[in-house]
C-alpha positions in Angstrom: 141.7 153.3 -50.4 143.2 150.1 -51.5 146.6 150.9 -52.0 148.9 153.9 -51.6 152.2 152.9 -53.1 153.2 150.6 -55.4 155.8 148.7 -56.6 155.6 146.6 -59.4 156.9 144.0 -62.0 156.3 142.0 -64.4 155.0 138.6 -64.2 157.3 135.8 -65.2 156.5 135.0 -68.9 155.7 130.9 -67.5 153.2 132.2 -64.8 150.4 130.1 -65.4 148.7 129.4 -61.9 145.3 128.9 -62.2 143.4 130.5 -59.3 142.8 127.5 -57.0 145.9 126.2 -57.5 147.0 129.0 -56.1 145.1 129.8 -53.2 145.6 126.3 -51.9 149.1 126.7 -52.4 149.0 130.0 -50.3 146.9 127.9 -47.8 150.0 125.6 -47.3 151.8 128.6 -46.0 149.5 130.9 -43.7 150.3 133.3 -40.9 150.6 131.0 -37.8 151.3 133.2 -34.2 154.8 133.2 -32.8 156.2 130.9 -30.9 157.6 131.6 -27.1 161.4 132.2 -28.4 160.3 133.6 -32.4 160.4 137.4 -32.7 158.7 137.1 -36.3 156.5 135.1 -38.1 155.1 135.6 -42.0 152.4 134.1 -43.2 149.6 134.3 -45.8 146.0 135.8 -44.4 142.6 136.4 -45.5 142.9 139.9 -47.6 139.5 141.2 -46.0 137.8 140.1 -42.4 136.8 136.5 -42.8 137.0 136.5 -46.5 139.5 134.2 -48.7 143.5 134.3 -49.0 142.8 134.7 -52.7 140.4 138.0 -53.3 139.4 137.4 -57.2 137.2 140.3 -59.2 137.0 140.0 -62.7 140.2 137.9 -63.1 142.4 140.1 -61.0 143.8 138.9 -58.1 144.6 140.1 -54.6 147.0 138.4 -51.8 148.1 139.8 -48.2 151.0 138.4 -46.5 151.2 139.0 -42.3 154.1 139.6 -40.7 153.7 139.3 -36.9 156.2 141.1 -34.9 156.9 141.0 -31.2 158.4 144.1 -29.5 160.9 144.0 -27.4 163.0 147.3 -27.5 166.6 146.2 -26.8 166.5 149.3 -24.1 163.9 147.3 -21.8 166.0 144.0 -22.4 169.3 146.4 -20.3 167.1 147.7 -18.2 166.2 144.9 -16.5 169.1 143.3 -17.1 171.0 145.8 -15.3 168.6 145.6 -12.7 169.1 142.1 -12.3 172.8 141.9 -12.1 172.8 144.7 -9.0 171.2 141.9 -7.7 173.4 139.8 -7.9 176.5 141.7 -7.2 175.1 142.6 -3.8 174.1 138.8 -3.6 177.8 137.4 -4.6 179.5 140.5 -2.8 181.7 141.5 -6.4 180.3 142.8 -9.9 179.2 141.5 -11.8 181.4 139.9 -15.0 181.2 140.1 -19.1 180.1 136.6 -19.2 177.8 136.4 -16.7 176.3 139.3 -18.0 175.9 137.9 -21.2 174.6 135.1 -19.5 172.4 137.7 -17.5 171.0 139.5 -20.7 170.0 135.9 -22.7 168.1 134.8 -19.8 165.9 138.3 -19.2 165.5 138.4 -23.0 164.3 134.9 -23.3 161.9 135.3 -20.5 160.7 138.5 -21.8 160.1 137.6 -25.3 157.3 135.1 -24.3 155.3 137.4 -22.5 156.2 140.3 -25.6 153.5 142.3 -27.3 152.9 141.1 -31.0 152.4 143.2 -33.6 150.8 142.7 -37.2 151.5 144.4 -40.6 149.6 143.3 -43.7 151.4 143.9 -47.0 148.5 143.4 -50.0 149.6 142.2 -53.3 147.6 142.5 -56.5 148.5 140.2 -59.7 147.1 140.6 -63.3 147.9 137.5 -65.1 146.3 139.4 -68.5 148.1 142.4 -68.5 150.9 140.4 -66.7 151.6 143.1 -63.8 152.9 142.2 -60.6 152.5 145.3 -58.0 153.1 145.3 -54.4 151.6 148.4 -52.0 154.7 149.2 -50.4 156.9 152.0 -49.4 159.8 150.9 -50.1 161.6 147.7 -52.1 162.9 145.9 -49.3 159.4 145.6 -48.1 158.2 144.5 -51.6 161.5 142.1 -51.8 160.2 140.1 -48.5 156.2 139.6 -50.3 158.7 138.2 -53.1 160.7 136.1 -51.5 157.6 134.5 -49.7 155.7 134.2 -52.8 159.0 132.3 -53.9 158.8 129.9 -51.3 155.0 129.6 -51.1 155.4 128.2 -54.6 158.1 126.6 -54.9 159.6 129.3 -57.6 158.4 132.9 -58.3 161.3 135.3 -60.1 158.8 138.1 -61.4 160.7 140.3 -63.8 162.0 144.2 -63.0 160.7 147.1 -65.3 163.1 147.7 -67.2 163.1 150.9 -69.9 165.4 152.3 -72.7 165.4 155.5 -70.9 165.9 156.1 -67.5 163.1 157.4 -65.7 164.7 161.0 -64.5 166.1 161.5 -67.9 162.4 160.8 -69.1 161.2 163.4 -66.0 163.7 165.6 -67.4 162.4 165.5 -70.5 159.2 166.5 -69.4 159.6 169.8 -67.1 162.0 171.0 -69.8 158.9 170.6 -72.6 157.1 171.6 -69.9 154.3 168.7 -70.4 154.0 165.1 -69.8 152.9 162.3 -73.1 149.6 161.9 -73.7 147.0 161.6 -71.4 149.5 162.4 -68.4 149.8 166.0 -67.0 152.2 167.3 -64.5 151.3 168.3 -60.9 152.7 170.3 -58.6 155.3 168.2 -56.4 158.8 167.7 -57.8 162.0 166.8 -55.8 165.2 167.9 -57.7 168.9 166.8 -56.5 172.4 167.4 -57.4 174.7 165.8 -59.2 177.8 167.2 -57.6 179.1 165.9 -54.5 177.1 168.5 -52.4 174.0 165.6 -53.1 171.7 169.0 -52.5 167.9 168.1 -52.7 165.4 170.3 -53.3 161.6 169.3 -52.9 158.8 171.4 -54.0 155.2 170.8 -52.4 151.9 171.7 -53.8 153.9 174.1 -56.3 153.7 175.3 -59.3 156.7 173.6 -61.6 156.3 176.0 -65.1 158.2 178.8 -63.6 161.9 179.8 -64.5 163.0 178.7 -60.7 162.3 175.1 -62.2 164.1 175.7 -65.2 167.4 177.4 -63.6 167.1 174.6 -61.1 167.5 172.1 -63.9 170.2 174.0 -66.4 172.2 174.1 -62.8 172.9 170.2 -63.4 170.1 169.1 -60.9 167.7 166.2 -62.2 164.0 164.5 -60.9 164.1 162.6 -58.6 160.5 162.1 -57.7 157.4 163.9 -60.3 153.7 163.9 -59.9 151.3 163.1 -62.6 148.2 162.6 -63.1 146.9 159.8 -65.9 143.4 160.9 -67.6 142.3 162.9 -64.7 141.6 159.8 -62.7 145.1 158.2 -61.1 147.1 160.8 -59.4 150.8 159.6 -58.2 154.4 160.2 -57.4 156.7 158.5 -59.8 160.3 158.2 -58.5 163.6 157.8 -60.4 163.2 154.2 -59.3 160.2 153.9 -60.9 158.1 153.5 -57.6 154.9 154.8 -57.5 154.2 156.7 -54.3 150.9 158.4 -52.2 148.6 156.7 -54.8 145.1 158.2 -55.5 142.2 157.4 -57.3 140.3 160.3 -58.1 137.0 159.0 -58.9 137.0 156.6 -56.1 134.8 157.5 -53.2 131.2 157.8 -52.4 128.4 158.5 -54.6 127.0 162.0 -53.2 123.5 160.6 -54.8 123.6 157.9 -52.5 122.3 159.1 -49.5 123.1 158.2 -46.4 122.6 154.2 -47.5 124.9 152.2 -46.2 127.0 150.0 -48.1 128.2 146.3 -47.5 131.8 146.1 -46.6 132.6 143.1 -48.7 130.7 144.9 -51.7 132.1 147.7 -51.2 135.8 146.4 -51.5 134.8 144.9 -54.6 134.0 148.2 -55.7 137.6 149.5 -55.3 139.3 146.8 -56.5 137.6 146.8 -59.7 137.8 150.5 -60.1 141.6 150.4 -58.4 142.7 147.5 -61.3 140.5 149.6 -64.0 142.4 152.5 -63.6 145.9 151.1 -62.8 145.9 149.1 -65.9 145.9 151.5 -68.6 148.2 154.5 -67.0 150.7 151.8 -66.2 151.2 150.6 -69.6 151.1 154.1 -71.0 153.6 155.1 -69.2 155.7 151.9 -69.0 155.4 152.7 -72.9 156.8 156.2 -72.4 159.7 155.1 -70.2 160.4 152.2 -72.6 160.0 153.2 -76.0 162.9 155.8 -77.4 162.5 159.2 -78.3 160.5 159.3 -81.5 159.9 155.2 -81.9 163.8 155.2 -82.6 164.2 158.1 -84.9 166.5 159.9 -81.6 168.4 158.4 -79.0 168.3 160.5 -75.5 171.3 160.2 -72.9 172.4 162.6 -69.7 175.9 162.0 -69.9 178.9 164.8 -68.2 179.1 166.4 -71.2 175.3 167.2 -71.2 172.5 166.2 -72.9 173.0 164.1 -76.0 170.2 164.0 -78.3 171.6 161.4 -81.2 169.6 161.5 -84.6 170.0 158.7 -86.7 171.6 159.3 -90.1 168.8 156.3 -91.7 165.4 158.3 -90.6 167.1 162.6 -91.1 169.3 162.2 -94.3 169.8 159.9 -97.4 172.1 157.5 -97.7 175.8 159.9 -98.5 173.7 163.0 -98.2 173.7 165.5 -96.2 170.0 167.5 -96.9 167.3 166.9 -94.2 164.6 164.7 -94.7 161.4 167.1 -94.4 159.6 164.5 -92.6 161.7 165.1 -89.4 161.0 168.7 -89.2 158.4 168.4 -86.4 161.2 165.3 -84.2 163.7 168.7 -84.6 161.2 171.1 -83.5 160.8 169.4 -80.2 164.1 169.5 -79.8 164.2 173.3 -80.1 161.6 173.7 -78.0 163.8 172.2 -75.4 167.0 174.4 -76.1 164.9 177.6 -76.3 164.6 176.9 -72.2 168.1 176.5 -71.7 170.7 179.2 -72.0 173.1 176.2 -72.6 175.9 176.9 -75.4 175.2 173.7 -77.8 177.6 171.7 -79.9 176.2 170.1 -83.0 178.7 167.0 -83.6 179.0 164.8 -86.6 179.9 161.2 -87.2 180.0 158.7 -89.9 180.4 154.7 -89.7 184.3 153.6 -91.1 183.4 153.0 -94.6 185.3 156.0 -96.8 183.2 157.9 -99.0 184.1 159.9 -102.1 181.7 161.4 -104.4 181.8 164.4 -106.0 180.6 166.6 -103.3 182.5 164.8 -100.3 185.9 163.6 -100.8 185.5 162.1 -97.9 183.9 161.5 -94.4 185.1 164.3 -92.5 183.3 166.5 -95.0 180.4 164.3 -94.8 180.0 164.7 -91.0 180.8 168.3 -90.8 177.9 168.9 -93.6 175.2 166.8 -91.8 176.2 169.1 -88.5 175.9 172.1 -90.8 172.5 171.1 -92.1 170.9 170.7 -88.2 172.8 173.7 -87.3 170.7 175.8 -90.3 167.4 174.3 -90.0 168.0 175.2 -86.4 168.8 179.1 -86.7 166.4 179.5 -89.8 162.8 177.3 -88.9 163.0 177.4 -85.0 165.3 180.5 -84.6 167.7 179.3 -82.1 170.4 182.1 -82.0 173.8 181.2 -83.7 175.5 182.4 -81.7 174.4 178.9 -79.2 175.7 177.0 -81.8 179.0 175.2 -82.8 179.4 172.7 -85.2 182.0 169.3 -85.1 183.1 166.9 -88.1 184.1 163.8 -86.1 184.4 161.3 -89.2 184.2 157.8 -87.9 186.6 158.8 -85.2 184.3 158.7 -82.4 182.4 155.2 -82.7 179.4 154.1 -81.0 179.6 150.2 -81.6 182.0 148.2 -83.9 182.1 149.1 -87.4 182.5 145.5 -88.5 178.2 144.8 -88.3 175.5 147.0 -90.5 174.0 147.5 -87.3 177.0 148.6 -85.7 177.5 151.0 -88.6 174.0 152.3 -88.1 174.4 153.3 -85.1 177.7 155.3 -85.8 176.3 157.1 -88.6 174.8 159.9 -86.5 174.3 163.7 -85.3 174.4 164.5 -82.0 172.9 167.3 -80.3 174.8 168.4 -77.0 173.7 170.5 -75.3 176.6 171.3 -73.5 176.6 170.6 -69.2 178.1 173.5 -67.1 181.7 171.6 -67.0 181.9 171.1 -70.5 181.1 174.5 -71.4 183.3 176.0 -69.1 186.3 174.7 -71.9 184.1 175.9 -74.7 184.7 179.5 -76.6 181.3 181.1 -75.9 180.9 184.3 -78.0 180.1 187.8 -76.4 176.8 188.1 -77.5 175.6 185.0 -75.5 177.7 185.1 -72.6 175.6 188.6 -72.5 172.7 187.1 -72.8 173.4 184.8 -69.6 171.9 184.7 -66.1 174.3 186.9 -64.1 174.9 183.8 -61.8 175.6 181.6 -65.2 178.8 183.9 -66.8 182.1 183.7 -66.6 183.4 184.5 -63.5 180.4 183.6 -61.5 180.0 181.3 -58.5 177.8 179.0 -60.4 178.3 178.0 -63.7 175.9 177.1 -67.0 174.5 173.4 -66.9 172.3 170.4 -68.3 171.3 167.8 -66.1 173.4 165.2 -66.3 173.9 161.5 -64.3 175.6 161.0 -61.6 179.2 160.1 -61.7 
């Protein structure tokens, strides 16, 4: 196995290093052993046994930066230290003092750092300068952040770009468990690590579990959200994606030995050739699906998605579900709605349909103006709601907010265009605490989720 983590980026949109450019560059810069007084030392290394500091397979590129480490526990430094100055004392006939001490403490560490162990860590790199990926096998980003800084000053200049997505990656996890599937060609596994939103920071983890059951659903209308999800892309890469979209305990699934094979042994060098091509083959397409996922919004634009500590606010944007001063449903967005449903039909949430309208006044024979206009477009969702996808009424509550409640200036068509809205919210357990919920669905309610209770009726929603 190649790598098991991964961190990655983007390459700058200037990266144009050819390859032996810049394998002598990395030349200029490789792992030399530490000195008598260093404790550390980084440098650039061969990425397999005897083999180049530039591994290249079908235009993909590897890199593996040492870092050689000497150990010398601080504990063995007082130790003999200490040892030292009883020494002394009984030598000089008083204690010994802070300073001489001091002095004491340099001298043993000194001495003991140039006869310290050393100990070496390789940190591989791989770069795609087609697909323009960057990814780095480490476990955590300050690791990564060092490979980055010493490509930096191997080259003279290296900024590669951070992923960067419309929707944040455990609103996009979210999303998932609650339609209880992942976008195409990804499925969900069974590991899952929940946390809470509330100061109690709770974290739950789940391990070789399975995550369709109502536990995971209660967990989630409790105000908890994903922190780390496994997937699997195709049936091939199997990961851990984190809310900081790290990838963690990395598999390929169709990596290993052929069982038809035999007992023939394989060359080493050959053999890493293998992997890398079928680690970069796989890598490549299931991280710019999902890069896709994360980056695109819901519906290609049609919704906008945000956990906020009101709840969940699913925005629909009045120029794809009505006509222009209308207020009747564009068929077309039947099946965008009927996701959305789907979603509220796992939630016992109360949901507040809201409203809103850019600053222009309106006045036409059916609306005098844009309150009525907002509250109609609420009232439209709210019935093709109850009627097609049977959500109970009794959920629901509708808001005419006019252009009261603004998302951008009013003074720009696109600012307008974004005002011109109706939001789905499904309500967090705060919120919906100050909301009239009728008797019938208060009824319907976990016993743990009515009024009264411990706990209270939630969305996930982001941290404060």
């Amino acid at each position: 196995m190649l790598f098991k983590n991964l961190v990655f980026h983007r390459l700058p949109a200037e990266w144009t290093s050819a390859a032996a450019d810049l394998e002598g560059q990395l030349a200029g810069r490789t792992l030399q052993p530490c000195g008598p007084f260093e404790m550390s030392n980084r440098g650039w290394v061969p990425v397999t046994s005897g083999g180049r500091l530039l591994h290249t397979v079908n235009q993909q590129h590897m890199i593996a930066l040492g870092d050689n480490q000497k150990l010398l526990p601080g504990s063995i430094v007082r130790q003999v230290a200490q040892e030292r100055a009883e020494i002394q004392a009984g030598e000089q006939g008083f204690p010994v003092g802070r300073k001489q001490m001091r002095d004491l403490r340099a001298r043993v560490a000194d001495e003991l750092r140039a006869r310290a162990l050393t100990r070496r860590r390789v940190t591989r790199a791989w770069i795609d300068p087609q697909g323009g990926w960057f990814g780095i096998d480490a476990g955590g980003v300050a690791r990564a952040e060092t490979v980055v800084e010493i490509l930096g000053d191997t080259l003279g200049s290296f900024a590669p770009l951070a992923i960067e997505t419309e929707r944040s990656p455990h609103a996009a996890m979210t999303s998932w468990l609650l339609r209880g599937e992942a976008p195409l060609r990804f499925s969900i596994d069974d590991d899952l690590e929940l946390r809470a939103a509330d100061k109690s920071k709770t974290i739950i983890r789940y391990t070789r579990h399975p995550l369709d059951g109502k536990e995971i659903q209660a967990h989630l209308a409790s105000g908890k959200y994903p922190t780390r999800l496994g997937l699997t892309w195709n049936d091939r890469v199997s990961f851990v994606l984190t809310d900081k979209l790290q990838v963690k305990r990395l598999e390929f699934l169709e990596m290993g030995k052929d069982p038809a094979a035999g007992d023939d042994e394989v060359d080493p060098a050959e053999q890493f050739d293998i992997d890398f091509a079928v680690m970069a083959g796989e890598l490549l397409p299931s991280l710019a699906y999902l890069e896709a996922q994360l980056k695109k919004e819901i519906e290609s634009g049609k919704m906008r998605i945000s956990l906020e500590p009101r709840g969940l606010v699913v925005s629909l944007q009045q120029a794809t579900f009505f006509p222009s001063g209308e207020d009747t449903l564009a068929p077309a967005t039947y099946s965008s709605l009927e996701k959305v449903a789907i979603a509220m039909r796992k939630l016992p949430n109360p949901v507040r349909l809201e409203g809103h309208t850019d600053a222009i006044p309106i006045h036409t024979a059916r609306f005098r103006s844009n309150w009525e206009l907002s509250a109609a477009r609420a009232i439209a969702v709210l019935d093709l709601l109850t009627g097609r996808f049977e959500i109970p009424r009794e959920r629901l509550a509708i808001a005419g907010y006019a252009d009261t409640a603004p998302l951008a200036a009013n003074d720009s068509e696109a600012g307008r265009a974004r005002n011109r809205r109706v939001d789905i919210v499904i309500l967090s357990h705060q919120q919906a605490l100050t909301e009239p919920v009728p008797a019938a669905t208060a009824a319907a309610l976990p016993p743990a989720m009515q009024a009264g209770a411990p706990q209270t009726i939630g969305v996930p929603h982001a941290p404060m």
